[in-house]
MDAnalysis code that builds the backbone (N, CA, C; Angstrom):
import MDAnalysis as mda
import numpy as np

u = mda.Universe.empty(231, n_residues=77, atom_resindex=np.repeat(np.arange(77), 3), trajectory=True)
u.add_TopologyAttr("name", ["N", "CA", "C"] * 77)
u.add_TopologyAttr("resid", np.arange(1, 78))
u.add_TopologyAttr("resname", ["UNK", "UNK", "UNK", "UNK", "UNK", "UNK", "UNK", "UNK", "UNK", "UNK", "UNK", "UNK", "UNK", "UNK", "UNK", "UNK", "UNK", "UNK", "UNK", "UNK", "UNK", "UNK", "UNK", "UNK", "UNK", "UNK", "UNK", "UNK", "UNK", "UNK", "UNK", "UNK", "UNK", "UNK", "UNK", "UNK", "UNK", "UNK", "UNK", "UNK", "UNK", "UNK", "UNK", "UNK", "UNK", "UNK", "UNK", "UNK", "UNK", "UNK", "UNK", "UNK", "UNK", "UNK", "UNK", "UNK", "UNK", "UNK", "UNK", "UNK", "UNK", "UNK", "UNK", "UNK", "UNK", "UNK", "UNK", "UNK", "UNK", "UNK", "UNK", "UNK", "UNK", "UNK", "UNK", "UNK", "UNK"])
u.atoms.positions = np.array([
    [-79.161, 21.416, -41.326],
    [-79.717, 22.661, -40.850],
    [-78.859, 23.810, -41.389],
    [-79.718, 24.820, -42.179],
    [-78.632, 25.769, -42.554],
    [-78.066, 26.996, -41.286],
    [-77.056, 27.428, -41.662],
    [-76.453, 27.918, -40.956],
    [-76.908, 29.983, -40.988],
    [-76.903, 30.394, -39.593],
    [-77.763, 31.920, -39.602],
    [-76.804, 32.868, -40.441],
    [-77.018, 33.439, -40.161],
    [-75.938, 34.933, -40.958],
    [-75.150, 34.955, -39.575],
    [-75.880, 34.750, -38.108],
    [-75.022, 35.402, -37.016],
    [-74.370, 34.351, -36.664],
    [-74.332, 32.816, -37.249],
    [-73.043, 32.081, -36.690],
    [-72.599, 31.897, -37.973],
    [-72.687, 32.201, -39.441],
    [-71.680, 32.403, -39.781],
    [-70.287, 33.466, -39.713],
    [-71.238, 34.880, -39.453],
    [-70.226, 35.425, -39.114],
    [-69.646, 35.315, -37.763],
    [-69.707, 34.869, -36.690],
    [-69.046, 33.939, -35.368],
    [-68.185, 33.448, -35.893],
    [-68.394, 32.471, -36.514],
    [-67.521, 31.029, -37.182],
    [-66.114, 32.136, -38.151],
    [-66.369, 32.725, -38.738],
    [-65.422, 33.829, -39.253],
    [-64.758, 35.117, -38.396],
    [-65.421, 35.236, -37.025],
    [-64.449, 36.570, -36.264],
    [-63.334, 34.953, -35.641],
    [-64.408, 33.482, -34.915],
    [-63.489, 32.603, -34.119],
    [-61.744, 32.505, -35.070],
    [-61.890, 32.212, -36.023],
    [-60.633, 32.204, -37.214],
    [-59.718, 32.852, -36.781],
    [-60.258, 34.272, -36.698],
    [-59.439, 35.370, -36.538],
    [-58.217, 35.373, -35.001],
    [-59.112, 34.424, -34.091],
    [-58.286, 34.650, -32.809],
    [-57.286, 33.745, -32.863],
    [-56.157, 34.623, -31.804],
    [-55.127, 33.846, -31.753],
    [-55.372, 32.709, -30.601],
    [-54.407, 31.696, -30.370],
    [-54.450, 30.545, -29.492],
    [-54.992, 31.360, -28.356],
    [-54.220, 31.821, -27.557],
    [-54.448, 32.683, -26.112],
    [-56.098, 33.119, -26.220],
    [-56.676, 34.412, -27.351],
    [-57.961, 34.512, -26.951],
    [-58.796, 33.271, -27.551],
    [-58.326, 32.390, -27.890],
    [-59.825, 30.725, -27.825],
    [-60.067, 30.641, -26.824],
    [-58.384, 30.114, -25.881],
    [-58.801, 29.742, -24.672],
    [-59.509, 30.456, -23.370],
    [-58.901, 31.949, -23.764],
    [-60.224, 32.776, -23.036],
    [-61.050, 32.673, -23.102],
    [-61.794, 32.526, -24.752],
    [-63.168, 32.708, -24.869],
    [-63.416, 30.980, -24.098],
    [-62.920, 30.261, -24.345],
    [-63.623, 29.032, -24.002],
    [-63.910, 28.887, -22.310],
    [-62.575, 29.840, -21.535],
    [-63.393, 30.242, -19.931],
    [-64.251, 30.892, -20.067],
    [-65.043, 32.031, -20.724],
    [-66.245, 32.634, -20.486],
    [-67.070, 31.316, -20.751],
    [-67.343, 30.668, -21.738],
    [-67.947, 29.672, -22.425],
    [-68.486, 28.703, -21.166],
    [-67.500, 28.062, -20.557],
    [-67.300, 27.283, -19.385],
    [-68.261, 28.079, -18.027],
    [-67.890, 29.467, -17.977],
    [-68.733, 29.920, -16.992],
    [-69.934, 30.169, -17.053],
    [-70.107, 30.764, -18.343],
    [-71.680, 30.655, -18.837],
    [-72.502, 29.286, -19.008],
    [-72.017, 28.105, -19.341],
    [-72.249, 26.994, -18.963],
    [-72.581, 26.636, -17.358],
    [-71.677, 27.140, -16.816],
    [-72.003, 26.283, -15.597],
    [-72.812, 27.233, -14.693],
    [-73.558, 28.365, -14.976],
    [-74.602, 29.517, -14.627],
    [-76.116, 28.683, -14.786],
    [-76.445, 28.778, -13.483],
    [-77.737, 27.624, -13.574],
    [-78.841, 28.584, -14.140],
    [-78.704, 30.231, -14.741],
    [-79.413, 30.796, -15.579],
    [-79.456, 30.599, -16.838],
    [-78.561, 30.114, -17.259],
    [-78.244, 29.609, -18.695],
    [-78.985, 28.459, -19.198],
    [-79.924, 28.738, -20.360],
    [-80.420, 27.919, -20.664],
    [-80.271, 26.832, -21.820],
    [-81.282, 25.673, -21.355],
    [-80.381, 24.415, -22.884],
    [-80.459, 24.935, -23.878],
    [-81.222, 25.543, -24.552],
    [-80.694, 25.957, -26.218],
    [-79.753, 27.110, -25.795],
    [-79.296, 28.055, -25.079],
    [-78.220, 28.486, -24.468],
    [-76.653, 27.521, -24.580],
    [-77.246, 26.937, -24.209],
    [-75.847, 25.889, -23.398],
    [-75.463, 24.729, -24.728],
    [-76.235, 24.495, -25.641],
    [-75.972, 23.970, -26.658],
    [-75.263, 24.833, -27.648],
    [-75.896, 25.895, -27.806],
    [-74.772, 26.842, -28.581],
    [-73.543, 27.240, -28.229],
    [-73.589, 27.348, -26.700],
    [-72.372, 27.799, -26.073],
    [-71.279, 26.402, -26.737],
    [-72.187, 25.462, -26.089],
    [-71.357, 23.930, -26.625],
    [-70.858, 23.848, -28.432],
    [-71.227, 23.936, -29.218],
    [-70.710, 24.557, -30.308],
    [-70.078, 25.467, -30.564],
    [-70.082, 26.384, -30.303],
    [-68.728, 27.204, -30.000],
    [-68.029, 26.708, -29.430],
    [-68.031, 26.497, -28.391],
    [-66.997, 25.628, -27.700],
    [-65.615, 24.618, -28.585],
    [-66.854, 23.972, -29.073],
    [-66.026, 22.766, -29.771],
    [-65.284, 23.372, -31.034],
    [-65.763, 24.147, -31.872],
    [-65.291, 25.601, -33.080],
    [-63.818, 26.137, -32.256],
    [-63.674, 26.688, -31.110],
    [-63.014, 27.126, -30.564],
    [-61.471, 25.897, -30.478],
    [-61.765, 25.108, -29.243],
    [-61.119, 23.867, -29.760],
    [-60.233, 23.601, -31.065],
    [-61.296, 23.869, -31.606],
    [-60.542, 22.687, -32.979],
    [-59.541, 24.031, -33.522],
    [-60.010, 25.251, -33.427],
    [-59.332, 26.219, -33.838],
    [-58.100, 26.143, -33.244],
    [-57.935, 25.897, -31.697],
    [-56.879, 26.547, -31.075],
    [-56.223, 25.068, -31.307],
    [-56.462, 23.842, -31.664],
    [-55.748, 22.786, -31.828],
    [-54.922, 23.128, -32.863],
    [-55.444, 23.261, -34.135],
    [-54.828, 24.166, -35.363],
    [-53.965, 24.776, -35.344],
    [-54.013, 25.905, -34.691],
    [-52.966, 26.513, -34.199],
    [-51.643, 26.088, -33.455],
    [-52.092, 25.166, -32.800],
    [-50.848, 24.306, -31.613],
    [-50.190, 23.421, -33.075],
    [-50.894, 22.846, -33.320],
    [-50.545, 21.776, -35.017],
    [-49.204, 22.619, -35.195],
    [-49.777, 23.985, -35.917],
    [-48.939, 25.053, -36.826],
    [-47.536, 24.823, -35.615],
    [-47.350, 25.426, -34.580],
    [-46.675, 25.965, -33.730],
    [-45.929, 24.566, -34.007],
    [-46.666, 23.844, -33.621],
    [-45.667, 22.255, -33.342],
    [-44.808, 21.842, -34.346],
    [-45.487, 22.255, -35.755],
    [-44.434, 22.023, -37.074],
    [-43.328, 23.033, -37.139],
    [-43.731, 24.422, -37.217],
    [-42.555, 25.567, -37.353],
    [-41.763, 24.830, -36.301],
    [-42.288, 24.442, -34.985],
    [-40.636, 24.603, -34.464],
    [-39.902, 23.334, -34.435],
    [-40.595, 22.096, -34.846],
    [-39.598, 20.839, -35.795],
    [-38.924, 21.462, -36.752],
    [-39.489, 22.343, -37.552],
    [-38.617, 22.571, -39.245],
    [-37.533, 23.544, -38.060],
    [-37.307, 24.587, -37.421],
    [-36.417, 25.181, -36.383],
    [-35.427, 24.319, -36.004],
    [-36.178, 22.887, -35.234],
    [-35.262, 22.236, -34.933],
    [-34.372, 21.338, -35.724],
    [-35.244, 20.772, -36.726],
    [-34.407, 20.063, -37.813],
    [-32.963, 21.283, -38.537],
    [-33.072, 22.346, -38.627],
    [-32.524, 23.364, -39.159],
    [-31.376, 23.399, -38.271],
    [-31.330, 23.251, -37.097],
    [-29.959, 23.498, -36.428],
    [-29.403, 22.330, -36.215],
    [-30.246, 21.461, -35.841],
    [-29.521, 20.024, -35.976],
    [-28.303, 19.458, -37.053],
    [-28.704, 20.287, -38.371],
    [-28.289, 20.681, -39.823],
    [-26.639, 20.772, -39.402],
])
């Protein structure tokens, strides 16, 4: 399925955030999910983002987790 102009550019502002606003966005995400106004093709997109978000802010933790081994290997030195 190709992808819209409006989740590609989504998929390119999500990049941009740091760890802290994923996990924000992923509480709005969560609340809008669990809003019994929210509907399934609603709640499926939300769910894709969701998971975009995720993998982003995992990425980020990755990064964090290496800089501060090479930190620690460095003083260990």
């Amino acid at each position: 399925m190709a992808k819209t102009i409006k989740t590609a550019v989504a998929e390119e502002a999500e990049k941009s955030l740091s760890i802290e606003e994923s996990f924000a966005r992923l509480d709005e995400i969560l609340e809008k999910m669990e809003d019994e106004e929210t509907g399934l093709e609603d709640s499926f997109r939300l769910y894709e983002e969701g998971l975009r978000l995720i993998r982003h802010a995992e990425s980020g933790i990755d990064k964090v987790e290496k800089k501060i081994r090479i930190l620690n290997e460095g003083e260990e030195s």
